[in-house]
Residue frames as a rotation matrix with the C-alpha (Angstrom) as fourth column:
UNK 1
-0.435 -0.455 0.777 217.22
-0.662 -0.423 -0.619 27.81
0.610 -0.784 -0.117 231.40
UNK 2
-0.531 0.184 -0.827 216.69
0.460 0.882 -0.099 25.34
0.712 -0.433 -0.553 234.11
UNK 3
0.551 0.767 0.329 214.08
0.094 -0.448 0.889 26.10
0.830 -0.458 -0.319 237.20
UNK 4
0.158 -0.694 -0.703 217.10
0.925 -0.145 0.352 26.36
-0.346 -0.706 0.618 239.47
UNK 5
-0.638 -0.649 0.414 218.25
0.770 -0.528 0.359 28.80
-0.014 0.548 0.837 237.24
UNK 6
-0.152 0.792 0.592 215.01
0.328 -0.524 0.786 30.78
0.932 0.314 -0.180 236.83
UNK 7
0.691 0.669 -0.272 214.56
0.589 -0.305 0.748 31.25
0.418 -0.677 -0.605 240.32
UNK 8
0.127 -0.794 -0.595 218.16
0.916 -0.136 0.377 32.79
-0.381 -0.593 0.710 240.89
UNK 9
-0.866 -0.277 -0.417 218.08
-0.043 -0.789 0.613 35.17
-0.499 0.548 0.671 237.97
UNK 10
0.067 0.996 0.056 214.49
0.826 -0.024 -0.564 35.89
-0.560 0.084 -0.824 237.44
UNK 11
0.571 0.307 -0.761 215.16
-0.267 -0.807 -0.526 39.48
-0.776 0.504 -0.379 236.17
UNK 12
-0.488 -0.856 -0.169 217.80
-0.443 0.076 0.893 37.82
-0.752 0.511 -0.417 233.54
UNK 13
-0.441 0.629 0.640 214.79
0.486 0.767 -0.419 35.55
-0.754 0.126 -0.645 232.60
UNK 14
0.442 0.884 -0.152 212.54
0.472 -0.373 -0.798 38.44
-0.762 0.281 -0.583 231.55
UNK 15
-0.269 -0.650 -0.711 215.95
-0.709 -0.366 0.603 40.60
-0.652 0.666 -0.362 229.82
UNK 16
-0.780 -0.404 0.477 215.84
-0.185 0.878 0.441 37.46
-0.597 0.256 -0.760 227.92
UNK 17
-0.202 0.964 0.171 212.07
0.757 0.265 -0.597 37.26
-0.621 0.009 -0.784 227.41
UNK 18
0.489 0.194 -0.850 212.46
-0.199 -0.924 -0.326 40.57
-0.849 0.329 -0.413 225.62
UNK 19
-0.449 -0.263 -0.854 214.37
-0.872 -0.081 0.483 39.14
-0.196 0.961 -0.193 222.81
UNK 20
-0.383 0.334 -0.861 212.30
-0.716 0.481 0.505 35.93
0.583 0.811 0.055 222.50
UNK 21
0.903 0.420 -0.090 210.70
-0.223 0.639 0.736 32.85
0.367 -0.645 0.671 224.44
UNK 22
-0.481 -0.841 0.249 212.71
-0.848 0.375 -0.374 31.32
0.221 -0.391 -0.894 227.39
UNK 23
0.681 0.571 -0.459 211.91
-0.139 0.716 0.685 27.80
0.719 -0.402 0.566 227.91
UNK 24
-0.107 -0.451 0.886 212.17
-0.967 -0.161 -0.198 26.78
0.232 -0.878 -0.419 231.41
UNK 25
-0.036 0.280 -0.959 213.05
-0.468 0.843 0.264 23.43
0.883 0.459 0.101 232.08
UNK 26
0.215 0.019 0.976 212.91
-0.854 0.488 0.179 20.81
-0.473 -0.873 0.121 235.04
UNK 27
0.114 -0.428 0.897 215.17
0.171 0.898 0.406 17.24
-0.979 0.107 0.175 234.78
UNK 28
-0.535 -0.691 0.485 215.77
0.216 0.444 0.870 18.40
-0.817 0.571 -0.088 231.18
UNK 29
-0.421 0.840 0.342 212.51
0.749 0.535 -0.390 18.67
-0.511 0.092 -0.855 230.56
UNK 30
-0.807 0.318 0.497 210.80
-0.092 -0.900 0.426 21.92
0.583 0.299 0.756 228.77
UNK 31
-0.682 0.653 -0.329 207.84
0.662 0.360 -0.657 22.76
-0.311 -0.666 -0.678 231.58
UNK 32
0.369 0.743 -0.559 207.37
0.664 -0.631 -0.401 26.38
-0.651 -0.223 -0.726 230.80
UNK 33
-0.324 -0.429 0.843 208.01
0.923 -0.338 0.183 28.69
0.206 0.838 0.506 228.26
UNK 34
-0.055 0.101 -0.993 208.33
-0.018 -0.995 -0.100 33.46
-0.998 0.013 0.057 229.23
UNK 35
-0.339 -0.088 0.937 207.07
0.895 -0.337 0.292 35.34
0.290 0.938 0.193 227.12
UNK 36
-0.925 0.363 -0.115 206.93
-0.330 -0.916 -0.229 39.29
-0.189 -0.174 0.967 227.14
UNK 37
-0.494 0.848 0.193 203.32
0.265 0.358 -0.895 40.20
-0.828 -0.392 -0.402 227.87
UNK 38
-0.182 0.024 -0.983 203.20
-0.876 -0.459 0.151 42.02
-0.448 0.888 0.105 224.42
UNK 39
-0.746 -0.269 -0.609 203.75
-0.610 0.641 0.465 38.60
0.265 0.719 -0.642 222.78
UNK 40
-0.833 0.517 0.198 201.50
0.315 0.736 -0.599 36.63
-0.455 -0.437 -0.776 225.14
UNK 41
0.071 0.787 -0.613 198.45
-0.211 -0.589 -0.780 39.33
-0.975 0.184 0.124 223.91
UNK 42
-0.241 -0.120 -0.963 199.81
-0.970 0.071 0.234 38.54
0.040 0.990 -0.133 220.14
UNK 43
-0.961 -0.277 0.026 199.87
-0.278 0.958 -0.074 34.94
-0.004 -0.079 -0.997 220.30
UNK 44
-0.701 0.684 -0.204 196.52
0.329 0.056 -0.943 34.97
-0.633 -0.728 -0.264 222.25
UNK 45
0.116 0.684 -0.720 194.75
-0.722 -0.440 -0.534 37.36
-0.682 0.582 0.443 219.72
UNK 46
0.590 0.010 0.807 195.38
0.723 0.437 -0.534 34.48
-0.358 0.899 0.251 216.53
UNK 47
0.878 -0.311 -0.364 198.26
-0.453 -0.784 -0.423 37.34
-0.153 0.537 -0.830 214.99
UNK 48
-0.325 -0.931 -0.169 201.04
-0.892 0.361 -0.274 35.31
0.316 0.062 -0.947 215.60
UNK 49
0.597 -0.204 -0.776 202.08
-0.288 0.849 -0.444 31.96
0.749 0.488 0.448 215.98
UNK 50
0.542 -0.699 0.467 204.09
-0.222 0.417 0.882 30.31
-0.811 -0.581 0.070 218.53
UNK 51
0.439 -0.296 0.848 206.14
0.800 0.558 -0.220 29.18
-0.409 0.775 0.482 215.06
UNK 52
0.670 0.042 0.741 205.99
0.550 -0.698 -0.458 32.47
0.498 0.715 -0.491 214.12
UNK 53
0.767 -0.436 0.470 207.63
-0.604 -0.246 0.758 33.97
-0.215 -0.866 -0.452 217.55
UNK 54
0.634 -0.418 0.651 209.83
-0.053 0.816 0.576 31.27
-0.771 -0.400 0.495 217.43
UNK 55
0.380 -0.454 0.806 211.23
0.893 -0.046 -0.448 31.70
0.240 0.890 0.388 213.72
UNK 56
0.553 -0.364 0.749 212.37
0.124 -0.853 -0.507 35.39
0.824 0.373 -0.427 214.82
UNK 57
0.885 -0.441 0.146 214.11
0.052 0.407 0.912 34.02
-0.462 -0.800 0.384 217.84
UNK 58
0.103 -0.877 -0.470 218.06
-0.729 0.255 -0.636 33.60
0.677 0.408 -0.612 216.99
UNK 59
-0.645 -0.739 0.193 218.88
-0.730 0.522 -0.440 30.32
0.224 -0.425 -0.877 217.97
UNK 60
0.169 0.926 0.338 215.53
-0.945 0.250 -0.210 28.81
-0.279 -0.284 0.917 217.90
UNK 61
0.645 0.409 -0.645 216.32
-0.596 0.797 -0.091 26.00
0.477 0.443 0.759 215.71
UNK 62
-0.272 -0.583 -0.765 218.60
-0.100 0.808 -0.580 24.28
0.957 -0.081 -0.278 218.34
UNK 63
-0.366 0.526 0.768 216.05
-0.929 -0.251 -0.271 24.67
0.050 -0.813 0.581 221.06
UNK 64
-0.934 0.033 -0.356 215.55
-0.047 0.976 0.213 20.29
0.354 0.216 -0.910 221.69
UNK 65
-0.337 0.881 0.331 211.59
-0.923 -0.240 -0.301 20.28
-0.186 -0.407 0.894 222.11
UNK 66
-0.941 0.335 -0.050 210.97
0.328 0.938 0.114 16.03
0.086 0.091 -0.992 222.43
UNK 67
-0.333 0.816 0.474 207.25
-0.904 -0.134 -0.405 15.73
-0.267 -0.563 0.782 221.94
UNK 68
-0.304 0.063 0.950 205.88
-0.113 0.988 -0.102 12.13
-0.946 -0.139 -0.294 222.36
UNK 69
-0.968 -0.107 -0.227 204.34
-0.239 0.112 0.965 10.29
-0.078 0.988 -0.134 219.26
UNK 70
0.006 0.999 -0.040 200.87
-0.758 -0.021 -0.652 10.35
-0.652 0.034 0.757 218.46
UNK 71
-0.939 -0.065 -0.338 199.55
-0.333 0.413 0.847 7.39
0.084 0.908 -0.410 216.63
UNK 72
-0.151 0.989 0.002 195.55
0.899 0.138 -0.415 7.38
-0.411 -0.061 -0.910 217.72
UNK 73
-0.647 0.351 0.677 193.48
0.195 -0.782 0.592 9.63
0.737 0.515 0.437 215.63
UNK 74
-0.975 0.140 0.173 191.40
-0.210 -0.836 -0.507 12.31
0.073 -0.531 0.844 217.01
UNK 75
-0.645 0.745 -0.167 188.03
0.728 0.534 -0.430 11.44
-0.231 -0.399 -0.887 218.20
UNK 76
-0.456 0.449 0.769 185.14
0.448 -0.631 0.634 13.47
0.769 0.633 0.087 218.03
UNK 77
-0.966 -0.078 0.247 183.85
-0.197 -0.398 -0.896 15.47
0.168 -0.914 0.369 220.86
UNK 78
-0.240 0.965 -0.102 180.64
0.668 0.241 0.704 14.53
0.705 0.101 -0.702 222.67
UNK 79
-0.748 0.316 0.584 178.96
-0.436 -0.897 -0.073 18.09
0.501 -0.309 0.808 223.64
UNK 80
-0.231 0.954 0.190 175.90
-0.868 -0.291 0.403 17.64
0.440 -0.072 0.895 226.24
């Protein structure tokens, strides 16, 4: 759903949000992503997945999520 869209039909957003993530987009983009607060509390605890949520979605796998390429390896944090 686009962020035009979200702001006209917020309560359509959440109906929605009740059978799975809504990603909310801007220029195309994915910005944000509803989720019932049930799920947010699952997700959050380490029980689920965002994969997992997403696999019991219908229609998930044509959901176009571009994410950039990575080709620098991870560093190591300096603590202190």
């Amino acid at each position: 759903m686009t962020s035009r869209e979200f702001n006209q039909a917020t309560g359509d957003a959440k109906t929605a949000a009740r059978r799975g993530p809504v990603f909310v987009t801007n220029r195309g983009q994915p910005t944000h992503v509803l989720l019932t607060y049930e799920n947010y509390r699952l997700l959050a605890s380490g029980s689920l997945s965002l994969v997992d949520l997403l696999g019991a979605t219908p229609g998930a796998s044509e959901v176009d999520l571009p994410l950039p390429a990575r080709d620098e390896l991870a560093q190591p944090a300096q603590l202190g």
